[in-house]
The first five atom37 places (N, CA, C, CB, O) and aatype in JSON, in Angstrom:
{
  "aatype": [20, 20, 20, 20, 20, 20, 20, 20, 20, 20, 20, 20, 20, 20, 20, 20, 20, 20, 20, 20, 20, 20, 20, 20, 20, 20, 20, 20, 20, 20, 20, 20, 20, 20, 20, 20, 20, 20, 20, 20, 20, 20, 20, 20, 20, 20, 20, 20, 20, 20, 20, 20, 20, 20, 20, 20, 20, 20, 20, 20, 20, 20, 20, 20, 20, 20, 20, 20, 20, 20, 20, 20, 20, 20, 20, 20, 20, 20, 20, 20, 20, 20, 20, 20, 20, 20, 20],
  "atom_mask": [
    [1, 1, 1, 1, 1],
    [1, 1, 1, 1, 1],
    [1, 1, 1, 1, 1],
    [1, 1, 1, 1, 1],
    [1, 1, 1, 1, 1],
    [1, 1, 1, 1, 1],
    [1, 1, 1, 1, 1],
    [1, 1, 1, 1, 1],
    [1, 1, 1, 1, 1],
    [1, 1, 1, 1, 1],
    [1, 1, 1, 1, 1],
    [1, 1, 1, 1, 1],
    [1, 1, 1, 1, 1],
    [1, 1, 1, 1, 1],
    [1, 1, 1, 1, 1],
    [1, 1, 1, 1, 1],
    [1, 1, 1, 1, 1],
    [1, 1, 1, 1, 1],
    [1, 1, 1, 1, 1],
    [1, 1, 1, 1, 1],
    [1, 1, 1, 1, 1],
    [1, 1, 1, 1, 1],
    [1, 1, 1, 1, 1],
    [1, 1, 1, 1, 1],
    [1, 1, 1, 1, 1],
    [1, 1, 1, 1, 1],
    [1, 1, 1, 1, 1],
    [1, 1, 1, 1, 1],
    [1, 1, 1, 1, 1],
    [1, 1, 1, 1, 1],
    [1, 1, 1, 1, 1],
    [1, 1, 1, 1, 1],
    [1, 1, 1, 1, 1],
    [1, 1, 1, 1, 1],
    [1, 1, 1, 1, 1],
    [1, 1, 1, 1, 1],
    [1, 1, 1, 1, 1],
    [1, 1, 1, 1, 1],
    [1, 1, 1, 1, 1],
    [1, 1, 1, 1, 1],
    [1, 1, 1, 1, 1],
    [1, 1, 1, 1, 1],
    [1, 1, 1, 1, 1],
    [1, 1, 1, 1, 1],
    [1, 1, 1, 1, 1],
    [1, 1, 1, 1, 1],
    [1, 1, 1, 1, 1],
    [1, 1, 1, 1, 1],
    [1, 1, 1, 1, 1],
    [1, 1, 1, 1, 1],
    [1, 1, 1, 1, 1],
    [1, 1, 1, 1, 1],
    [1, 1, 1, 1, 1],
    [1, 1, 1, 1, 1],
    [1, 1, 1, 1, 1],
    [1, 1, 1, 1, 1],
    [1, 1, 1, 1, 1],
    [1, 1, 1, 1, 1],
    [1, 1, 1, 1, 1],
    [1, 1, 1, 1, 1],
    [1, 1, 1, 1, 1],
    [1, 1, 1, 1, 1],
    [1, 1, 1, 1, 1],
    [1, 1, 1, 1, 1],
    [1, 1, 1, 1, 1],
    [1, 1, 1, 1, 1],
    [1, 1, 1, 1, 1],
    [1, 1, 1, 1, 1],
    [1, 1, 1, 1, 1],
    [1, 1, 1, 1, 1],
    [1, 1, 1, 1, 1],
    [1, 1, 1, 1, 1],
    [1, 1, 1, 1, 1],
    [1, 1, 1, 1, 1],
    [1, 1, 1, 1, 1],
    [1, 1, 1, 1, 1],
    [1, 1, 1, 1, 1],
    [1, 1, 1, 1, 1],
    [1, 1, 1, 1, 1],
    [1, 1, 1, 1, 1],
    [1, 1, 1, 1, 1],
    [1, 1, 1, 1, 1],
    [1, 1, 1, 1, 1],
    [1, 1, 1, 1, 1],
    [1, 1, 1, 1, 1],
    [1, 1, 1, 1, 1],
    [1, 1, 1, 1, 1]
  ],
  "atom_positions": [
    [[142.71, 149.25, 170.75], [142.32, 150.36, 169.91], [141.63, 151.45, 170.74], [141.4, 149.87, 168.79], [142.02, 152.62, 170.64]],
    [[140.58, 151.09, 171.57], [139.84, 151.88, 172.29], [140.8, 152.53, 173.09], [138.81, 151.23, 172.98], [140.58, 153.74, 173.16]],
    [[142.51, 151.87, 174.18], [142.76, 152.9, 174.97], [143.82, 153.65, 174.13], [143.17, 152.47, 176.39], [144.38, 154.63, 174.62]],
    [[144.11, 153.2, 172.83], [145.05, 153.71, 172.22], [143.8, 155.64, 171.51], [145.79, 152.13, 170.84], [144.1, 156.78, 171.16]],
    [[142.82, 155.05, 171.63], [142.11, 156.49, 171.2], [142.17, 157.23, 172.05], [140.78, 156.57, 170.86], [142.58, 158.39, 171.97]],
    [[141.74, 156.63, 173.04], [141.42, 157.7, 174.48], [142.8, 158.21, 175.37], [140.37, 156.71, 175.78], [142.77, 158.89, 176.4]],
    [[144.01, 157.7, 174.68], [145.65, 157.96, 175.34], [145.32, 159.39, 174.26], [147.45, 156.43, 174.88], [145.39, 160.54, 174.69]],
    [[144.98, 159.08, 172.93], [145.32, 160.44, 171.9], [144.22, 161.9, 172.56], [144.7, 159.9, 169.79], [144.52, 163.09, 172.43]],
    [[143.47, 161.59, 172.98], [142.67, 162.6, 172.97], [142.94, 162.85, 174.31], [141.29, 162.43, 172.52], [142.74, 164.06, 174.46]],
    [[143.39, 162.19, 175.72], [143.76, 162.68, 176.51], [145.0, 163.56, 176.6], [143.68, 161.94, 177.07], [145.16, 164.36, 177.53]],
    [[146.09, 163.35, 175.36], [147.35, 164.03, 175.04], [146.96, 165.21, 174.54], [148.26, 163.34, 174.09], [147.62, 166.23, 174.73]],
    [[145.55, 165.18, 173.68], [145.07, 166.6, 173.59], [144.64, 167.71, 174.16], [144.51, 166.63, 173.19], [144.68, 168.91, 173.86]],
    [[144.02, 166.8, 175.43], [143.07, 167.73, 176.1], [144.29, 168.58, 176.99], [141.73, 166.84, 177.14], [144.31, 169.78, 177.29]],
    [[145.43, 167.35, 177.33], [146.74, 168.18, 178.24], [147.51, 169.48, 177.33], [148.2, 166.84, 178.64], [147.49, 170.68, 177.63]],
    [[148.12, 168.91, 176.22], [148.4, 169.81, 175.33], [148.42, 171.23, 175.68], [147.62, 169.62, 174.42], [149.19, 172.1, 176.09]],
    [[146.3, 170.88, 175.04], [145.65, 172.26, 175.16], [145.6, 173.04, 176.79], [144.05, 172.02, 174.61], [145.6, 174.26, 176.98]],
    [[145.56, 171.91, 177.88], [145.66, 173.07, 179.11], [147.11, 173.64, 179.43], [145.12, 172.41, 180.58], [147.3, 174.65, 180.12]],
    [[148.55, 172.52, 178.59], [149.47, 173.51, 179.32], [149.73, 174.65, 178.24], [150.97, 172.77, 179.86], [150.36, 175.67, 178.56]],
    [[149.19, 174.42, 176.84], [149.4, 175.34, 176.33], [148.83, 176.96, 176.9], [149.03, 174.88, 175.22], [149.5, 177.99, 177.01]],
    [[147.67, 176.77, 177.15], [147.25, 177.79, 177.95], [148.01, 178.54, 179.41], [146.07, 177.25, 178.26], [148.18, 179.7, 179.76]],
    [[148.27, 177.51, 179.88], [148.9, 177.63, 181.4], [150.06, 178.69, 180.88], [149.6, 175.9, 182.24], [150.25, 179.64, 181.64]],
    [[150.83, 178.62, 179.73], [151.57, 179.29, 179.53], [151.8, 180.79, 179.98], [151.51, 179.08, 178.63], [152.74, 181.29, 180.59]],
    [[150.87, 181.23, 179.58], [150.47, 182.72, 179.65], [151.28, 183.59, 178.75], [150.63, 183.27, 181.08], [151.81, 183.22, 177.7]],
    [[151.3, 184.52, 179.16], [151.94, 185.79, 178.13], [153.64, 185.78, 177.51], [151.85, 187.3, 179.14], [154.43, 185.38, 178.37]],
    [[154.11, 186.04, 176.57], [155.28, 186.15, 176.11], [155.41, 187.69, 176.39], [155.45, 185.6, 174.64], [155.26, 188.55, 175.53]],
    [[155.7, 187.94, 177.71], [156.15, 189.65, 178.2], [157.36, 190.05, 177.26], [156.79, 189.83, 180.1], [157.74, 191.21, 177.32]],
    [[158.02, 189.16, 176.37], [159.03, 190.0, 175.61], [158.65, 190.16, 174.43], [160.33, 189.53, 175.54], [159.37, 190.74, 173.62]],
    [[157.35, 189.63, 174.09], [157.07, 190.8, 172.68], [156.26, 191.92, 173.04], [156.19, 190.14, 171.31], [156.0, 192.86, 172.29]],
    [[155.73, 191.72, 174.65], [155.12, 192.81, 174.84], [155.68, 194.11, 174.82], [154.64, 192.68, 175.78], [155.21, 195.17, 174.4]],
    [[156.83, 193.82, 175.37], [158.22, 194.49, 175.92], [159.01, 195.03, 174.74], [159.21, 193.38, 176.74], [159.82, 195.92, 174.96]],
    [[158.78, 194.35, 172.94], [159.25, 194.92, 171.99], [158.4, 195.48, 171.4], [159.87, 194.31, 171.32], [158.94, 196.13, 170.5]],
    [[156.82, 195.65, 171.38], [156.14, 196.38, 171.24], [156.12, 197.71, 171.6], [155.49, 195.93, 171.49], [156.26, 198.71, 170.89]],
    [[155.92, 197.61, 172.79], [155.84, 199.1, 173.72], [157.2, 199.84, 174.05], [155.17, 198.8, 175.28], [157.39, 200.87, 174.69]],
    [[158.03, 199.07, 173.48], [159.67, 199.8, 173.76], [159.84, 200.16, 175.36], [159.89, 201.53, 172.77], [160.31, 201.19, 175.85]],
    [[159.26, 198.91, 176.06], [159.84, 199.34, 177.8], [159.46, 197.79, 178.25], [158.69, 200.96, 178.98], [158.84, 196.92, 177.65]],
    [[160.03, 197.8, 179.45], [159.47, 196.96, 180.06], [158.64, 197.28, 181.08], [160.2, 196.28, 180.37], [158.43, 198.44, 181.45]],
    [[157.9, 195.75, 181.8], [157.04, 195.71, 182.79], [157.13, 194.71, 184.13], [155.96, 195.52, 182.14], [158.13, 194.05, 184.4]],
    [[156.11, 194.73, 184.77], [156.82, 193.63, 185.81], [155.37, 193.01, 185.55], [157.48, 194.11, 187.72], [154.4, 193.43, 184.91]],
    [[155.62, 191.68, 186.42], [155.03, 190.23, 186.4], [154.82, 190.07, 187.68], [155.89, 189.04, 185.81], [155.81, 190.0, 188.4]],
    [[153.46, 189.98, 188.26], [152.81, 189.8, 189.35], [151.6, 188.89, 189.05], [152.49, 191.07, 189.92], [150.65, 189.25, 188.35]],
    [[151.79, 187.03, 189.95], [151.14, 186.47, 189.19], [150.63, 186.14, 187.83], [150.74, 186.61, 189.53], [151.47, 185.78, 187.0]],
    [[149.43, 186.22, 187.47], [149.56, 185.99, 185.78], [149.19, 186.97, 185.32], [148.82, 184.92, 185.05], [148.36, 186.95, 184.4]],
    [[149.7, 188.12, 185.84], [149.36, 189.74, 185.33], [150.64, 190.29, 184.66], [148.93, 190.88, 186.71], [151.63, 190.14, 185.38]],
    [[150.86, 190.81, 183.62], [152.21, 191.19, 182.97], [151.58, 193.12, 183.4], [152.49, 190.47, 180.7], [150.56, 193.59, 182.89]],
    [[152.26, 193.72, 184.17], [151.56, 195.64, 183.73], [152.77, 196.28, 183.6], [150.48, 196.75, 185.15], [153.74, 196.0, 184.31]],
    [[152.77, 197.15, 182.7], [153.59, 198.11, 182.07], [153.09, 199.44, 182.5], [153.59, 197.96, 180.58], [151.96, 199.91, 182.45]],
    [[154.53, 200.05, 183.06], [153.97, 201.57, 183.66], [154.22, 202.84, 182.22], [155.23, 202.12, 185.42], [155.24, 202.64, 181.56]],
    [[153.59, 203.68, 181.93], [154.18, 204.91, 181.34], [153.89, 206.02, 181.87], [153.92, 205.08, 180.12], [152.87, 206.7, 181.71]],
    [[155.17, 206.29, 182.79], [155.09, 207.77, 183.46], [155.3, 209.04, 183.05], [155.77, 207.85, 184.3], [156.13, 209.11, 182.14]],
    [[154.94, 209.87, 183.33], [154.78, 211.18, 182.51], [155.97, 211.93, 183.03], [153.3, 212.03, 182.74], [155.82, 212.27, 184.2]],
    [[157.09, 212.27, 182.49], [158.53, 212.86, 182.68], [158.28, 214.13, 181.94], [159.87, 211.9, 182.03], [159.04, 215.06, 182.21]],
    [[157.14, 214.37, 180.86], [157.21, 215.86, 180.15], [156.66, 216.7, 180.82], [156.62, 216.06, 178.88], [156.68, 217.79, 180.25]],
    [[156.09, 216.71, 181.94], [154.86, 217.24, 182.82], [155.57, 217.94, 184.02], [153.75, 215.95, 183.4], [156.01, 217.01, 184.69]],
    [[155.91, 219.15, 184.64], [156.1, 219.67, 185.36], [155.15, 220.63, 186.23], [156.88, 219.94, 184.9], [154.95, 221.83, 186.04]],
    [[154.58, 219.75, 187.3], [152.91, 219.77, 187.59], [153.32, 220.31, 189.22], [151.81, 217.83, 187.41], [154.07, 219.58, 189.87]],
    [[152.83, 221.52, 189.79], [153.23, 222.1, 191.07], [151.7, 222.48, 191.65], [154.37, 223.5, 190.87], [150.85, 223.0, 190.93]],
    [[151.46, 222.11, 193.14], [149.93, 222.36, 193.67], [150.87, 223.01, 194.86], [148.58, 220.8, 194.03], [151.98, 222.6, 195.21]],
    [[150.17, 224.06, 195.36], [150.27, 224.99, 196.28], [151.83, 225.37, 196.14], [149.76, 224.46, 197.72], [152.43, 225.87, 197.08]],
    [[152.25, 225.18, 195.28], [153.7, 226.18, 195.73], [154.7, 224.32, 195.82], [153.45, 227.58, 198.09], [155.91, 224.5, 195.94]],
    [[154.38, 223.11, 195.79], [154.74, 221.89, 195.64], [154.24, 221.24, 194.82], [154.7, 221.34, 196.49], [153.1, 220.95, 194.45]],
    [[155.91, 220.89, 194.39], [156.25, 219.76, 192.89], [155.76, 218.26, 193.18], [158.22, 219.55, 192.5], [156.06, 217.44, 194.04]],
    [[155.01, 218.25, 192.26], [154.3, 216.83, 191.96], [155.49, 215.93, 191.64], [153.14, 216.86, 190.6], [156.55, 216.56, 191.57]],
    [[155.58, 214.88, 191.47], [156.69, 213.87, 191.32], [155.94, 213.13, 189.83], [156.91, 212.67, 192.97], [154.71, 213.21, 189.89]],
    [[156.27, 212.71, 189.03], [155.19, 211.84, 187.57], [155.18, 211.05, 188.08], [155.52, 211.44, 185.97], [154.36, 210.45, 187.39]],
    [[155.58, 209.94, 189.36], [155.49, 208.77, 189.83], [153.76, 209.07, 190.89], [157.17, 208.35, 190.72], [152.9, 208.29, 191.29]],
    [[153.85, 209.92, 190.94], [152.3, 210.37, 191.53], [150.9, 210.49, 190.72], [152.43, 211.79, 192.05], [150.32, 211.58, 190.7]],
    [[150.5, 209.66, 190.22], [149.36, 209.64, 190.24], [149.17, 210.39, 188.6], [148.8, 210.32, 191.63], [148.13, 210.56, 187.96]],
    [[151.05, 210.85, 188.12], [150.97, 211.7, 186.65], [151.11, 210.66, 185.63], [152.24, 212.9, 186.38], [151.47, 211.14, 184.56]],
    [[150.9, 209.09, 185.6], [151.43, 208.05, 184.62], [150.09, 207.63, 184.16], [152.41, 206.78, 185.25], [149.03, 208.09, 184.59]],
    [[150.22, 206.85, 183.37], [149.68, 205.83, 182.66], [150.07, 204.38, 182.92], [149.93, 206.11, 181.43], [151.22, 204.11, 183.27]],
    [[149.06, 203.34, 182.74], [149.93, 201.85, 182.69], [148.73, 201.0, 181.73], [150.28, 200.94, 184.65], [147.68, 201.5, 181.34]],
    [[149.2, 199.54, 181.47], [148.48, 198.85, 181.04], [148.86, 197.78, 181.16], [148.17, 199.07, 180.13], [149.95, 197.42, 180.7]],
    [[147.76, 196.76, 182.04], [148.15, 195.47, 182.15], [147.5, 193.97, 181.63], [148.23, 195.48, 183.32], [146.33, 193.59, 181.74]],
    [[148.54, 193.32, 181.1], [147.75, 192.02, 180.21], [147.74, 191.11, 181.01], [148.38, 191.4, 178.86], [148.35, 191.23, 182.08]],
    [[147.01, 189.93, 180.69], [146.99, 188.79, 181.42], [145.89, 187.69, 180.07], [146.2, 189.22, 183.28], [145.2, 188.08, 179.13]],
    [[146.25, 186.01, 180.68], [145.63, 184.93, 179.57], [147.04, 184.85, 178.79], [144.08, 185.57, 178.44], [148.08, 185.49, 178.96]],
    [[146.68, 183.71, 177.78], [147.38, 183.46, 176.81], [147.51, 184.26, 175.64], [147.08, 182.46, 176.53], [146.67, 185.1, 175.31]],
    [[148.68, 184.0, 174.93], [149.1, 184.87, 173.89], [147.78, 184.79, 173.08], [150.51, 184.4, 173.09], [147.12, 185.83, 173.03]],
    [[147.37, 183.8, 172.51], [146.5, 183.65, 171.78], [145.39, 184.15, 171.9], [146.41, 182.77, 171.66], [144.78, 184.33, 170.84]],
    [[144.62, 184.61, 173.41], [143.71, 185.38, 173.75], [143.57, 186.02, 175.22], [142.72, 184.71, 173.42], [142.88, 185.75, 176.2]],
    [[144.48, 186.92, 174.96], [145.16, 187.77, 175.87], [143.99, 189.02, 176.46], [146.55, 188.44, 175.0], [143.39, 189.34, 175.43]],
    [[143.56, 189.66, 177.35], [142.91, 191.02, 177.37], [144.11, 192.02, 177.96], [141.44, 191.02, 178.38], [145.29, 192.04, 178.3]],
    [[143.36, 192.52, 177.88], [144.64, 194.21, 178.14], [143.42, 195.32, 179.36], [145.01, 195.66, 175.58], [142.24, 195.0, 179.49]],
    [[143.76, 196.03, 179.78], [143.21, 196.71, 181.02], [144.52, 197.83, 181.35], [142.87, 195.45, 182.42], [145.75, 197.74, 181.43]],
    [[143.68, 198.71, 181.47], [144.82, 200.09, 182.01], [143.77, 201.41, 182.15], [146.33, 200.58, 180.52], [142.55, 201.57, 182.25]],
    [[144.99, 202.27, 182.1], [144.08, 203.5, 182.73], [145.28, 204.48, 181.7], [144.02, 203.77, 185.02], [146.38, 204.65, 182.22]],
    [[145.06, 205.04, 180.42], [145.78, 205.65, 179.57], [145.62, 207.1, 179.48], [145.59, 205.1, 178.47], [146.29, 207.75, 178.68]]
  ]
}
């Protein structure tokens, strides 16, 4: 009885860490935000670059891949995920 308890609660405790280990489902992130992102380690970041912006310093065209975007990157499990970016 005793290792038959301690088999159940050790099946729990695993459970719960690979459930975690999981990490993010990047494709609802990805149907949320209508784009995708890339996956670096357990970091999911999504870029949004600025294509409406036609931005010129001294007489030279800025590129939106310069420094004209936005991004935001998640990381953790679905269940308690944080988010971080620069919008």
């Amino acid at each position: 009885m005793r290792s038959e308890l301690f088999g159940f609660f050790v099946s729990i405790a695993l459970f719960a860490l690979v459930t975690a280990a999981q990490g993010l489902d990047s494709a609802k992130i990805d149907q949320a935000l209508g784009r995708s992102g890339q996956k670096t380690g357990d970091v999911y970041r999504v870029g949004f670059p600025r294509t409406d912006l036609q931005v010129t310093v001294a007489g030279v065209a800025i590129k939106p891949g310069l420094a004209l975007g936005s991004w935001a990157a998640f990381s953790g499990p679905d269940a308690n995920a944080s988010v971080m970016g620069d919008l």
